[in-house]
N, C-alpha and C positions, 0 to 999 in steps of 0.2 A: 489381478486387481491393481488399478493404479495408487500410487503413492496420495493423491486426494483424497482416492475413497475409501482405502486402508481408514485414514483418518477420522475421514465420515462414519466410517465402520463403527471405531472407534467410541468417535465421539453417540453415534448411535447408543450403542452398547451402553453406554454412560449415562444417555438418557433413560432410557430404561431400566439401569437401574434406581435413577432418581424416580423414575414414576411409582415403581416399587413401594419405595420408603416411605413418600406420598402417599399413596394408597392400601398401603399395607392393610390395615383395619376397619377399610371401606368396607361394603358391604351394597353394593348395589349401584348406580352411576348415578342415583341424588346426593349419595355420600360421598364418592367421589369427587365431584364436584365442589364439595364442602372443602373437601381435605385439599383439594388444591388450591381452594379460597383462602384458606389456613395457613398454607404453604407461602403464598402471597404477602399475608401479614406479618408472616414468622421472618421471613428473607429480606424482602424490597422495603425499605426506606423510600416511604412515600411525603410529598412527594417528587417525584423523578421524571428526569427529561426524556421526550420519547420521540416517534413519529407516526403520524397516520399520513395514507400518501404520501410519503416525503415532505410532509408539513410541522416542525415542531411545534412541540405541545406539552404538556406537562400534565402526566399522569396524577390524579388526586385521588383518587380509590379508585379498589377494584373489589366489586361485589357478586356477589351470587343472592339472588331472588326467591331459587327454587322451581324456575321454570328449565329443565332439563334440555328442553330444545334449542335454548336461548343461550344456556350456560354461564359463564360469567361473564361478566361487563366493564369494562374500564370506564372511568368518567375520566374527561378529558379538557383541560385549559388553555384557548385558543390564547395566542400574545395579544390580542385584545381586549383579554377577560373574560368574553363569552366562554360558556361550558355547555359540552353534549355528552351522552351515554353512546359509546357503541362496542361489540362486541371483544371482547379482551385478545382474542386469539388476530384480532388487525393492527394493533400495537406492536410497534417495531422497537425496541430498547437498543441503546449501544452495543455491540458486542461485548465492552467491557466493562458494562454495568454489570451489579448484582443477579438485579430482576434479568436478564438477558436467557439467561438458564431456564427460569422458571416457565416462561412464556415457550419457549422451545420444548421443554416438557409437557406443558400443558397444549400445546398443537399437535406433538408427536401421538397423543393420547385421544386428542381430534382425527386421527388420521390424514393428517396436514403435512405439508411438509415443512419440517421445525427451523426450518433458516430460509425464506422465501428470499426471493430477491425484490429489493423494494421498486413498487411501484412508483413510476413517475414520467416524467418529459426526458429522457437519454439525454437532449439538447441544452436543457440549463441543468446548473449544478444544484442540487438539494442545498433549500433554507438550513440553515444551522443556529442552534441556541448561543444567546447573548448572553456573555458573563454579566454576570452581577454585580454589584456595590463590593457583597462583602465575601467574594469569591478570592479577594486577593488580600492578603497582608501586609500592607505599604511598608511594615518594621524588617523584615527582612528579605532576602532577593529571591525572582520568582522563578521559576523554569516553564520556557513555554516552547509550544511544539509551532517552529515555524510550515506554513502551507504556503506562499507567495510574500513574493518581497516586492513591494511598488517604490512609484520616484518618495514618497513622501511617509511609506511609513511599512512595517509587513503584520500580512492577516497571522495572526498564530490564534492556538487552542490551547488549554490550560490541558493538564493531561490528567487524564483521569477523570474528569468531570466533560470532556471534550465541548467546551463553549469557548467561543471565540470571541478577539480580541483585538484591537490593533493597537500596534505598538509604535509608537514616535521615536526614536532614537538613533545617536547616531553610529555612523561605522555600519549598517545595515547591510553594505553590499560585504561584510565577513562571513553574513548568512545567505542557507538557500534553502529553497523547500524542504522540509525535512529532517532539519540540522533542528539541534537542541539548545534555546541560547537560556542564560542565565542572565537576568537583569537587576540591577538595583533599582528597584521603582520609584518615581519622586513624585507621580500626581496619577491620576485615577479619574474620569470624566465622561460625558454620556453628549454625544452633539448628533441631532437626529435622529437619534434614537439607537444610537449604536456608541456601544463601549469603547476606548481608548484608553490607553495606556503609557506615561514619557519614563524614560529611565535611562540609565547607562547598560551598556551591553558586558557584560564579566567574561566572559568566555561563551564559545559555541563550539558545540560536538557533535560526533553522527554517532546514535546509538539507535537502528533501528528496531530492534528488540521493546525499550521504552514508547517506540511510538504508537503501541496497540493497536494494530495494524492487523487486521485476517489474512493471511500469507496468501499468493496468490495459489490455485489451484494446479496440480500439475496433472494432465491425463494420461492413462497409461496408451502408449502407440505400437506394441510389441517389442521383441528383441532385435536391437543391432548389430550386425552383426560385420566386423570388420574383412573377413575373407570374402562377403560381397563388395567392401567398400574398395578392397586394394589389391592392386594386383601390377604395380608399379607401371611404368609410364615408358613407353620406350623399350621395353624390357632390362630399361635403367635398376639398381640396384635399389631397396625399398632404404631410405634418410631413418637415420637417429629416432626421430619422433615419432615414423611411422611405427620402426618395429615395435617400442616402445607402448602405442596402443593395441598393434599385432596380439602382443604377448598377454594383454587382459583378457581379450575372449573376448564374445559375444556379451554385452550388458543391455538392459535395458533402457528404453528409450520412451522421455516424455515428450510433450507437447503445452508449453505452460499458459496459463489464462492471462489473459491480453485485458485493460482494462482501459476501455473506448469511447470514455467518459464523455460527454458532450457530442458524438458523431452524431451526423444525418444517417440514419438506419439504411430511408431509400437513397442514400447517395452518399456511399464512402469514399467516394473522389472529393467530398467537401469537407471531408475529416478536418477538425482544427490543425494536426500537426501537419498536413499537409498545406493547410491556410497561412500558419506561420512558416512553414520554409521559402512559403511563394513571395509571405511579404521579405524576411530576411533578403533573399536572392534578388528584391526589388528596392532595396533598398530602406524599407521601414521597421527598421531592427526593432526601436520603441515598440510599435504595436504587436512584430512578431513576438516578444518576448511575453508579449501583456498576455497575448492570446495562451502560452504556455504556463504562464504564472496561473491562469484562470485554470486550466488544467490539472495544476496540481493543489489548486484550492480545494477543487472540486473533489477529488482523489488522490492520495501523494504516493498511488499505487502505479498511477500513469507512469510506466518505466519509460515509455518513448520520451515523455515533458522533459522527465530529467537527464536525457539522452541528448534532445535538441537545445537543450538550455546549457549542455556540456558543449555538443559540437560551435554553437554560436560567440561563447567566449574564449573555445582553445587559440585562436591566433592570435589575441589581444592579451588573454591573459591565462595560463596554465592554471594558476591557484585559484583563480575561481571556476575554472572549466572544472579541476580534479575533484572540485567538493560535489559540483553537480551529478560527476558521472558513478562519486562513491556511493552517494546516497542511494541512487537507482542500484548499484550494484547492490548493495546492504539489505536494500527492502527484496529482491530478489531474492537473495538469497536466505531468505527466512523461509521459503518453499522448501527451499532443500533439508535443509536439518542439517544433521550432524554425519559426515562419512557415506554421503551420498557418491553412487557409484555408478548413476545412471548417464545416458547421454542424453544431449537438447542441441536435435539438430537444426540448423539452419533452415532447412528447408522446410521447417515447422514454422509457418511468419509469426505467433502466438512467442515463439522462441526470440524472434530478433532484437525485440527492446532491450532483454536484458542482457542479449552478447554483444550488444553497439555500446551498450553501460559499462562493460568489461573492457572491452576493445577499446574505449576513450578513456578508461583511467589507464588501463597501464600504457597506453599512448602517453597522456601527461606523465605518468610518473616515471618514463624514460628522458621525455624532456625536460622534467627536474630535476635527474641525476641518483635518481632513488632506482638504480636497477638492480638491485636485490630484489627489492617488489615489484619492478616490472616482470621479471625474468618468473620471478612465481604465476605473475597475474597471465603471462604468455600461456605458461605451461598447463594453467587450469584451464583455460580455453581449450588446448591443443585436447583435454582430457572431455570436455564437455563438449565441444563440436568438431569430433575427431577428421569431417571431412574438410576443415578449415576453411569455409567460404571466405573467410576475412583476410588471410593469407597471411596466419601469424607466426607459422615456419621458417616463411622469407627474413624474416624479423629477430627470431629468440637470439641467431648466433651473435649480433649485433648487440643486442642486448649483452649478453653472457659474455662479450668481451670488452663492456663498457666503454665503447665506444657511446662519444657525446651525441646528442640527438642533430646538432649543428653539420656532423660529420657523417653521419649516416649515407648511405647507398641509396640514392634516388633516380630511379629512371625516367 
């Protein structure tokens, strides 16, 4: 069983036993019904932000009639005020809402599948709800979850309520997709019908843990197994890092979920990041970058956005290349968990975003002089794509003898 669906197992397992607890005292599936209606009022804090189709909306009750076929019903508040009835189990909740649970419980119990993937157009990015007036408290400073940084201002999400914002202020380019800033707010304001926000910037951080984020999926691919992978070169002696992976044995190996936010389905040659490297390489950095900012508005799970938005500023500027390439690494690496032992090889393309995230931070942070942590960031590579597509062998001993990146061996 892969490392995802252990999870899914898991989380399974946990629905079930919430259905349980729910229904414990049921007595027949009108009751049932009741008691998840119950369940609803007891839980969710109505009312709360949702989606149907990919459309925000704002759940105002959710009722049961009595009609068993029909079962429960959410009524639902378009941002224009109109309201419709439809079926409760088509309501989408944030993953880190309360009600998120309940709805998953109550589809698992449908014979649904309790975390569908939302429907919509792949090609634009889902609407997203507008903070409010009194979503923010202008007396003290606010923390918000940056998604895109533009010329004039960046989109963020308040966390926790995930409604979005933008923010006027300056020093912007300290932020990137991702990063955590802390603002001292000074005005609050609605132009077109969209919220703003002017403040000073306090600090910014990468804590992808806080950004409630669904980790991406890892699938099991079978065992790795290094005595097929090595058998030295030349009949050359097998290097340091070989025997080093030699000596663990056989681990397994995943294949991680890629997230392709915005692609043409019938035409992945028109992939956005491949649209932004064509404009980059053409000269129209502005738009390539826009196109990637879009990217990680849209999902800031897109490890490749924050890969190219790393590669794009490493020869101008390392410090802002190395925030790009941390944060892809950071949100990556909430798949793994803790003392993961598996391999993510290269030649799994699902795999590549997040070792080109790895591969360009400890690239900068050789070029910074912080080779302590390059010389780590090498060695975990060497441990997760033991067949080294990236060629980061040729590299570590450089590393490990801090030697300046100015000085390095280049062929």
């Amino acid at each position: 069983m892969s490392s995802r669906n252990s999870k899914e197992g898991k989380g399974l397992e946990a629905l079930d036993r919430l259905i349980e607890e729910i229904t414990v005292d049921a007595d027949g599936d009108d009751e049932r019904l009741r008691a998840f209606r119950q369940a609803f009022e007891d839980e969710v804090a109505l009312p709360a932000d949702g989606f149907v189709i990919g459309e925000p909306v704002s759940i105002i009750a959710v009722d049961y009639g009595g009609n068993e076929r029909r079962g429960l019903t959410a009524k639902c508040r378009r941002e224009d005020g109109s309201e419709y009835v439809i079926a409760a189990a088509d309501v989408v909740l944030p993953q880190s809402s309360a009600g998120a649970r309940c709805i998953a419980a109550y589809r698992r119990w449908l014979n649904l599948d309790p975390y569908p993937a939302e429907i919509g157009d792949p090609s634009r990015p889902r609407r997203q709800h507008k903070a409010e007036e009194n979503d923010i408290d202008l007396s003290k400073p606010v923390e918000l979850v940056v998604l895109a940084v533009k010329k004039r201002g960046a989109r963020c999400r308040l966390p926790g309520i995930e409604r979005i914002i933008t923010l006027r202020a300056g020093r912007l380019w300290t932020a990137a997709p991702g990063t955590i800033v802390t603002v001292e707010p000074r005005k609050q304001w609605r132009y077109g019908g969209h919220p703003y926000l002017s403040g000073e910037i306090q600090s910014v951080r990468i804590d992808a843990g806080a950004l409630e984020l669904v980790p991406l999926g890892l699938e099991d691919m079978g065992l790795w197994d290094p005595g097929d992978e090595y058998g030295g070169e030349n009949d050359e002696p097998l290097g340091e890092w070989c025997r080093t992976i030699m000596a663990q044995g056989p681990r397994p190996m995943f294949k991680m979920e890629q997230v392709l936010t915005g692609e043409a389905l019938d035409d992945p040659f028109n992939a956005p990041t491949i649209r932004a490297v064509y404009l980059n390489d053409n000269g129209d950095k502005e738009e390539s970058i826009a196109v990637l900012m879009q990217l990680c508005q849209a999902d800031l799970r897109c490890l490749d956005a924050h890969a190219h938005l790393g590669d794009f500023a490493f020869e101008r500027n390392p410090v802002d290349a190395v925030l790009h390439y941390e944060v892809g690494l950071r949100i990556g690496e909430l798949s793994l968990g803790e003392n993961f032992a598996g391999v993510l090889p290269w030649s799994f393309i699902g795999n590549r975003p997040f070792l080109r995230c790895m591969h360009g931070y400890g690239f900068c942070l050789w070029r910074l002089g912080r080779f302590d942590e390059a010389e780590r960031t090498f060695q975990q590579m060497l441990r997760l794509n033991p067949s080294d597509d990236q060629g980061v062998r040729f590299l570590i001993d450089e590393v490990r003898a801090k030697k300046a990146w100015e000085d390095r061996e280049v062929e």
